[in-house]
C-alpha positions in Angstrom: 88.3 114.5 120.8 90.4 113.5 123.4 92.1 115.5 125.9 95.5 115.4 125.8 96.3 116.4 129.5 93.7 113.9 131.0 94.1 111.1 127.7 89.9 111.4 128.6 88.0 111.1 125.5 85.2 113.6 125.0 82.6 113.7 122.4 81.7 117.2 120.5 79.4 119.5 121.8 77.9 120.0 118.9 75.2 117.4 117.2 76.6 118.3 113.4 80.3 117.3 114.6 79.0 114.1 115.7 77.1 113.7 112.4 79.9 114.5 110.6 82.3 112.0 112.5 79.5 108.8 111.9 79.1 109.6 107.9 82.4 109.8 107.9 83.4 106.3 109.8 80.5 104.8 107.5 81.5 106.7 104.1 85.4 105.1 104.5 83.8 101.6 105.4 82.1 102.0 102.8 84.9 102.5 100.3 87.1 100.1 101.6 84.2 97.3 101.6 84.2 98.2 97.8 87.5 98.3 97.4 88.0 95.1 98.9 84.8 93.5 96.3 86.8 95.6 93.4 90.2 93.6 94.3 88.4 90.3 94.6 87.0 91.0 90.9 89.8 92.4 88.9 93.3 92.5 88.9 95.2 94.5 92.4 97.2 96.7 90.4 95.0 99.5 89.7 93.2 99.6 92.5 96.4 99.6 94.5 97.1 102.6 92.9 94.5 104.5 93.3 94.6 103.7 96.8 98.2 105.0 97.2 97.2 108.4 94.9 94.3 109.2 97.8 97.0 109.7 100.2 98.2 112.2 97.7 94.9 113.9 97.1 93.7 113.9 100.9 97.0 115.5 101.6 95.9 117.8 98.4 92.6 118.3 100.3 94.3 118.9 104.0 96.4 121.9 103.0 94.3 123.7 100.2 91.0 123.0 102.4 92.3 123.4 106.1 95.2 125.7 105.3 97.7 123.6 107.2 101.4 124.4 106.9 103.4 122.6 104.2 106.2 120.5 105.9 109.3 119.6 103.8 108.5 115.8 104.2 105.1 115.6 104.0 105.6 117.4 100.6 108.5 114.6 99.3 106.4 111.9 100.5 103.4 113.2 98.2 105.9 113.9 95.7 107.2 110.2 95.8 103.9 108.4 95.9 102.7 110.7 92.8 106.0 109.6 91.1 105.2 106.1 91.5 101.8 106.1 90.4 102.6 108.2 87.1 105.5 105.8 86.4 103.6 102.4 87.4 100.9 103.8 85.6 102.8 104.7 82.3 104.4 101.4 82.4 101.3 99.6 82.4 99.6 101.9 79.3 102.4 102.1 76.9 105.3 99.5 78.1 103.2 96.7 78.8 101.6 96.5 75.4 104.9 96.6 73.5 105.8 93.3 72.7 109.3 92.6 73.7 110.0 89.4 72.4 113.5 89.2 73.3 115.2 86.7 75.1 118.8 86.9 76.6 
């Protein structure tokens, strides 16, 4: 990593770090190249969504996998994004295919 004293970057001693680190780079290139052909094919909503809710589950992930501390605002933030994809998502599934025909 790099060394916060010096700002020198370093690279892992150990060969399965580095491994790790490159299937890692070319996993999330990956998913964002699909991502990006997904959005070009269908409409951005979803997709969008999903996007936003893997900050949720990666900070799911962080805490559960890593045991790092839960921190008030980290914790609202997840709260809020999972808020908006539950209610952006229930619109779209049961409001969306009322038929409001109403005009004011």
């Amino acid at each position: 990593g790099i060394n916060a004293e010096y700002g020198v970057f370093v690279l892992p001693g150990c060969t399965d770090t580095r491994l790790y680190l490159v299937l890692t780079g070319v996993g999330m290139s990956s998913a964002l190249l699909l991502l990006n052909r997904g959005l070009m094919l269908e409409k951005s909503g979803p997709g969008v969504l999903l996007r936003n809710f893997d900050m949720v589950t990666a900070y799911i992930l962080q805490v559960c996998s890593f045991g790092e501390p839960l921190e008030l605002l980290s914790v609202c933030g997840a709260g809020l994004i999972f808020i908006s994809v539950a209610v952006v998502t229930l619109d779209k599934l049961f409001f969306s295919k009322l038929n409001f025909n109403c005009k004011f």
